[in-house]
C-alpha positions as CSV (number, residue, x, y, z in Angstrom):
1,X,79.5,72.7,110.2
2,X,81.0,69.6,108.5
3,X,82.3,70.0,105.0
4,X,80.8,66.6,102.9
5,X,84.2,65.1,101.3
6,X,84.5,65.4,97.9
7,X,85.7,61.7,97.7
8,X,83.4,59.0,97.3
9,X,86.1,56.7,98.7
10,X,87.2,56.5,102.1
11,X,89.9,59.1,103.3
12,X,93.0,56.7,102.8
13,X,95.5,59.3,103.4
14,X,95.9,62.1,106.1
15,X,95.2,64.5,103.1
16,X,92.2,62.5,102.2
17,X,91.0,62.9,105.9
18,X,90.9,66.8,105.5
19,X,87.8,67.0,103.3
20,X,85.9,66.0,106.4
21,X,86.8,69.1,108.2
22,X,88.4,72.5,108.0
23,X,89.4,72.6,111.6
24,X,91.8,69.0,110.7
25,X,93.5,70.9,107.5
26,X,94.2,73.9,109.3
27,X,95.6,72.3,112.4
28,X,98.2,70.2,110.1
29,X,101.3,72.1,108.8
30,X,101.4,70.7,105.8
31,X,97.5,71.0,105.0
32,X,97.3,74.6,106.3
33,X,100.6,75.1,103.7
34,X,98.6,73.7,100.9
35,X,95.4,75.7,101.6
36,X,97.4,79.1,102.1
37,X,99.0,78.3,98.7
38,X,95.4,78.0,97.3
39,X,94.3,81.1,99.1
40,X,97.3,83.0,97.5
41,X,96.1,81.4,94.5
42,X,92.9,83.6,94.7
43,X,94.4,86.4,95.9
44,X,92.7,85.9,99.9
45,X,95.2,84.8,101.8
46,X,95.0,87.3,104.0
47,X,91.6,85.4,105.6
48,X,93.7,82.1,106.7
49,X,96.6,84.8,107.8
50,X,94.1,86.8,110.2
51,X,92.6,83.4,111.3
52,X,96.4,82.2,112.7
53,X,96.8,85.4,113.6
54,X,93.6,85.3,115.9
55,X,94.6,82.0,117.7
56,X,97.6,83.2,118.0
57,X,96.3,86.6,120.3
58,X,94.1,84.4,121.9
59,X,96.7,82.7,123.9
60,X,98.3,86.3,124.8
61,X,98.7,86.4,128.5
62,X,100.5,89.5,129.4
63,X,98.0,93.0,129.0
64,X,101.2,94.7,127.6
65,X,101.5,91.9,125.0
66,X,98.1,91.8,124.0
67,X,97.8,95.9,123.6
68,X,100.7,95.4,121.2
69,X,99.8,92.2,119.4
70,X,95.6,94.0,119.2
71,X,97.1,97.0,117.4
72,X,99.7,94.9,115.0
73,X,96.4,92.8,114.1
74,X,94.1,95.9,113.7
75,X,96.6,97.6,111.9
76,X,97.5,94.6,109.3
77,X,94.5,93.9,108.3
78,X,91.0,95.4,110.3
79,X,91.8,99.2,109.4
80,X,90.7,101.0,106.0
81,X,93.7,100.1,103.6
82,X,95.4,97.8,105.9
83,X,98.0,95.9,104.3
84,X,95.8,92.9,104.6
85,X,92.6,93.8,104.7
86,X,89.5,91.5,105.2
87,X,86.1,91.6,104.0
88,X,84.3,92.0,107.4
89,X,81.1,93.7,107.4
90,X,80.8,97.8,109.3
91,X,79.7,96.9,112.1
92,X,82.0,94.4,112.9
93,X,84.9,96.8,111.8
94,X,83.6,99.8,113.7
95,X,82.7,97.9,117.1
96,X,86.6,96.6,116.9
97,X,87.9,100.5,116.1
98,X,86.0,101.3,119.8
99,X,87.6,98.1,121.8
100,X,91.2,98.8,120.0
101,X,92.0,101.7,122.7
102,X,91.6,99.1,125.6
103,X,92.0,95.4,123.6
104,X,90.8,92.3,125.6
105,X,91.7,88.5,124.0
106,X,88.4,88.1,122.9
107,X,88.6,91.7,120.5
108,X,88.8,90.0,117.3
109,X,86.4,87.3,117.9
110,X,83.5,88.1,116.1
111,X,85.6,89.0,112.7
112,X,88.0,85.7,113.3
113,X,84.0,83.9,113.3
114,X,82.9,85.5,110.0
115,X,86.2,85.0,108.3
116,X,86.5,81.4,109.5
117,X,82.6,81.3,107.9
118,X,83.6,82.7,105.0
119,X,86.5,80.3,104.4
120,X,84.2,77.2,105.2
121,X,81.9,78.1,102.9
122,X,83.3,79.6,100.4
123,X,87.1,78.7,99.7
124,X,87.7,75.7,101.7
125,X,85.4,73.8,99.1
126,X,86.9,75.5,96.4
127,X,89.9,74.0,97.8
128,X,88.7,70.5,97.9
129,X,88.5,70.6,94.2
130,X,91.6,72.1,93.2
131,X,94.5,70.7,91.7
132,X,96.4,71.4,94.2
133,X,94.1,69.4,96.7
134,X,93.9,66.5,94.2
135,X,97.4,66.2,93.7
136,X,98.2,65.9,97.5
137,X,95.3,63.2,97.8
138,X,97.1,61.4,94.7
139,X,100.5,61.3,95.6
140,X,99.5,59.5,98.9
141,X,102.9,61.3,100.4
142,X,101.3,63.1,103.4
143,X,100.4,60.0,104.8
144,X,104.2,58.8,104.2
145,X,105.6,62.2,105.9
146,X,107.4,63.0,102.7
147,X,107.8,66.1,102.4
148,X,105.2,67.3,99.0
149,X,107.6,70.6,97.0
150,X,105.0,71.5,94.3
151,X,103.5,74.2,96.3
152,X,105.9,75.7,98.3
């Protein structure tokens, strides 16, 4: 679902244009840098990790591969004090602890939905309004493919 931009002027910058969707910022390096810095900000970054971490498995071809990358991912952050863990609801969690034994691409895909939810609603328009949002809109550099320091 479509995030309404915080702007009332038009997106004039690439950084501008990301208010419009989620799925832009996180598909641009230097938008998904700026929202993990947020998310670290609030202590969730684990949620944005587990999302890249999910594409990432989903274009796992080799079964060996995917047995190993299923149990690095359920291990990081699905299992009770993972490093990482998410907040995905019991069910979710428990159904993923039965498929672990014998992993298929599309294991993780009902937690990567919830946390990609969650994110949507929930941080990504926290995001829109924070300083560090603003101050990428304002600087205008994105669009000029300088490179913007303050957050990394």
């Amino acid at each position: 679902m479509p995030m309404k931009c915080c702007f009332h002027r038009s997106p004039t910058t690439e950084a501008a244009a990301w208010c419009e969707n989620m799925d832009t910022l996180l598909t641009n390096q230097v938008g998904l840098e700026a929202f993990r810095t947020f998310l670290k900000s609030e202590f969730s970054e684990e949620n944005v990790e587990f999302w890249l971490a999910c594409e990432d498995f989903k274009k796992t071809e080799s079964a060996e591969k995917i047995a190993s990358k299923a149990k690095m991912i359920y291990s990081e952050f699905i299992e009770a004090d993972a490093p990482k863990e998410i907040n995905i609801d019991f069910s979710t969690r428990d159904l993923i602890s039965k498929n672990i034994a014998e992993p298929t691409v599309e294991c993780f895909d009902e937690a990567q939905k919830v946390i990609y939810s969650l994110m949507a609603k929930d941080s990504f328009p926290r995001f829109l309004k924070s300083e560090i949002y603003k101050k990428l809109v304002d600087s205008n550099q994105v669009g000029n493919n300088k490179k913007w320091l303050p957050f990394l």
